[in-house]
C-alpha positions, 0 to 999 in steps of 0.5 A: 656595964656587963656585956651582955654577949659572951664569947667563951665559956658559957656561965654557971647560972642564969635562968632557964632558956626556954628557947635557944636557936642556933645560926650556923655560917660558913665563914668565906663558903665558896673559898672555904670550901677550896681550901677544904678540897685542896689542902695545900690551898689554907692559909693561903689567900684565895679568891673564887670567881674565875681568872682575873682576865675574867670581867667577873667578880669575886664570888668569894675570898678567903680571909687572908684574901680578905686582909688585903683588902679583897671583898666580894663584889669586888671585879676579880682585876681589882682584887689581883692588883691589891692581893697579887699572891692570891689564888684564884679559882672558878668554884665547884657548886657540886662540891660546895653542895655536897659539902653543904649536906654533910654539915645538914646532916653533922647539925641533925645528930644534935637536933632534927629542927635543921633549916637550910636558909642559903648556901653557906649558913642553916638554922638550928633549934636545940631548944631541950637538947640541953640534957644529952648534949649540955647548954646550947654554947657547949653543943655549939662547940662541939659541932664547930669542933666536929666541922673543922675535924671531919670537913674542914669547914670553919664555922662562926655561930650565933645563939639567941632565944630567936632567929633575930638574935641568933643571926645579930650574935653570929656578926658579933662572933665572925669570923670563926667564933661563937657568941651568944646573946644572954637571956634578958640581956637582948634588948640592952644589946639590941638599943645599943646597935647601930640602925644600919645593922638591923636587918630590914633598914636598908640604905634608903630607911637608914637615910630617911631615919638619919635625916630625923638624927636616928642612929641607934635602935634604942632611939628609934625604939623610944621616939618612933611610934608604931604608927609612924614607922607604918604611915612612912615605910608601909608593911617594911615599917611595921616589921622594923618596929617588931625587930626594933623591940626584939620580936620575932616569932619565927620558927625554924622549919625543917627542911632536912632529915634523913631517911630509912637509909640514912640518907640526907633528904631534903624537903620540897622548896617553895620555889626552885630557881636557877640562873647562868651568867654569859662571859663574855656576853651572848648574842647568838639565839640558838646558844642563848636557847640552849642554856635555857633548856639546861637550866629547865633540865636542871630545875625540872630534875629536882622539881621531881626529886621533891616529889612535885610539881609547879604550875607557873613558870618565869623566865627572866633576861638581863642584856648588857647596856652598849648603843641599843637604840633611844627607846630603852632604859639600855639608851643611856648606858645602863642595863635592861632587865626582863621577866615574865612568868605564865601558868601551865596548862596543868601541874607538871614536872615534866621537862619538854612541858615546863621546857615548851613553857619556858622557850615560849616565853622567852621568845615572847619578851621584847627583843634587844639589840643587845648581848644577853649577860644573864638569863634565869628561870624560875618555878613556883606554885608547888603542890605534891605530884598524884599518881600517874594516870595514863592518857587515853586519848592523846590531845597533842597527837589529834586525839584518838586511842593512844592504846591503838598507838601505844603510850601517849605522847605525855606518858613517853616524856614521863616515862622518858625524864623517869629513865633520864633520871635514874641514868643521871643518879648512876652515872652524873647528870652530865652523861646524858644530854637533851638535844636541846642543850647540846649546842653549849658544848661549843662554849661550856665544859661538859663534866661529869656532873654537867656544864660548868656555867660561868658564875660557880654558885649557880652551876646547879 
């Protein structure tokens, strides 16, 4: 039987394809983009995630890291004892971001359909790029080519008529490869795959099909009924059954472009969400109020990089489980994990209103005798930012003419995160600091850039 997936050469013939989708992954990102940096470092094996003194985990590994065994995930002592002449760093998340944003803007030369989906892979729809750049393998290639030669990144692609079959045939081209699923042939590819590898049939369905003797997505196809999958795993059943016979309508949504200038813009996100990892643990509340107000400083900053502004805010805490009392699911050794989120009086993007917000909701969430391990913020409900209208009554100050005092209070915050924002764009957003924050000076290095936090893909 002839494979319907081809590495190599793309073929003579074959149909038209009407619709050809590109996934872009970074193979190994965090630890790629060390060797990038560093060029002494590639070849070499090298894991991202701190010291293995370090209770940490691998937050990534190379793969010559990776032939010893070494995964992420993996705790950073247990990776050091199966690979002792591995390199281990702390990560940058300001280059990885940079770096990140050259390959949005490489990928745009070929196509202005670019949608970056996390931090180490993008989506492309090359759909009638055909006749400057060639079939979708060979553009494909050239941008892995251009990757390498003018990042350093290394590049696995997967190409499919959808973002399904794109994203199955990038696990068959890794690591390094490109593989394209032919077309006509997807569903034959698609039978002959182990359930587990389907995405949406997570450990828990994948054992609930296995009891039944399930193992392939063909037999789940043939036997399984619609409404069965429905009646078992609600809404998750009928999107198994959609993948399952190789349905996916997804666009790919742009979410670069650059602008008169040239420079790379990103288009607003539905939610922006930052969080910080303690190591070791914190209990002192004025530290653990500190860090809270940088993560506000820094998501309340792209919030108006975007242009808009949020009307809800979450904040959530995860404490480390050590003897926290017999009322608690931290009782028997586990950890406890909070969050609650509260609306905005009104839209904003201002960082002492989302900061207020977000102070008061944590001191509001049940206390516990415990360390707290990490601590999140998140907002949402966008909506683009108007005009600015001068108040001019100043509820905050007792009311009366805020032309008889001046600006109002609100005015002089935004006029305030205006000014902030510029100095942090001409000099980093490390050189200037709210008082609020100050405190994580006892315990975090301040760089140009700002804190470095303990998890490096979250030092955003």
């Amino acid at each position: 039987m002839e494979s319907p997936v081809k590495h190599g050469a793309a073929p003579s013939g074959g149909p038209e394809r009407p619709r050809r989708i590109l996934h872009l992954d970074v193979d190994a990102f965090l630890a790629s983009v060390e060797q990038a940096l560093h060029p002494e470092l590639r070849g070499r094996p090298v894991v991202v995630g701190g010291s293995p003194r370090s209770r940490n985990l691998v937050m990534s590994a190379s793969y010559e890291a990776r032939a010893w065994g070494v995964r992420p995930g993996l705790p950073l002592r247990e990776a050091q004892r199966r690979c002792p002449k591995a390199i281990f760093r702390d990560g940058d998340s300001q280059a990885a971001n940079r770096l990140r944003g050259e390959l949005a803007r490489l990928a745009l030369d070929y196509t202005p359909q670019v949608e970056i989906t996390s931090i180490d892979d993008l989506l492309l729809d090359v759909t009638g790029a055909e006749r400057p750049f060639g079939r979708a393998f060979d553009l494909a290639l050239d941008l892995k080519r251009r990757a390498w030669r003018e990042l350093h990144l290394p590049l696995t692609i997967g190409i499919g008529r959808s973002v399904l079959f794109a994203r199955l045939a990038g696990k068959l081209g890794k690591p390094g490869g490109v593989a394209e699923l032919w077309p006509g042939r997807e569903q034959a590819f698609l039978d002959a795959l182990p359930l587990e590898h389907l995405p949406g049939i997570g450990r828990s369905i994948g054992a609930q099909l296995e009891r039944f003797g399930l193992r392939r997505v063909g037999e789940l196809r043939r036997l399984v009924p619609r409404e069965l999958l429905f009646q078992s795993f609600g809404r998750d059943g009928l999107t198994i059954h959609a993948r399952a016979h190789g349905l996916d309508e997804r666009e790919v949504e742009a979410s670069v472009e650059l602008d008169a200038e040239g420079r790379l813009v990103h288009r607003p996100p539905a939610s922006i969400r930052r969080d910080s990892t303690f190591e070791p643990e914190e209990g002192r509340p004025e530290l653990i109020e500190a860090m809270l107000w940088w993560l506000v400083e820094r998501a309340a900053h792209r919030l108006r990089s975007h242009g808009q502004v949020c009307r809800s805010v979450a904040v959530r805490v995860r404490y480390v489980a050590s003897g926290l009392g017999a009322d608690g699911p931290e009782a028997d050794g586990r950890s406890a994990s909070l969050e609650q989120s509260r609306s905005l009086e009104a839209p904003s993007d201002g960082t002492l209103e989302i900061g207020n917000l977000a102070l008061a909701i944590y001191r509001a969430l049940p206390r516990r005798r415990a360390l707290v391990k990490t601590l999140g913020l998140s907002l949402t409900r966008f909506s683009p930012r108007a005009g600015w209208q001068r108040q001019m009554f100043d509820e905050q100050q007792g009311g009366g003419l805020a032309a008889a005092r001046g600006a109002s209070r609100r005015d002089r915050q935004r006029e305030l995160d205006r000014l902030l924002d510029a100095l942090r764009e001409r000099h980093g957003f490390g050189s200037v600091l709210l008082g609020a924050s100050l405190p994580l000076k006892e315990t975090h290095p301040l760089g140009p850039e700002g804190f470095k936090l303990r998890t490096p893909s979250l030092n955003q």
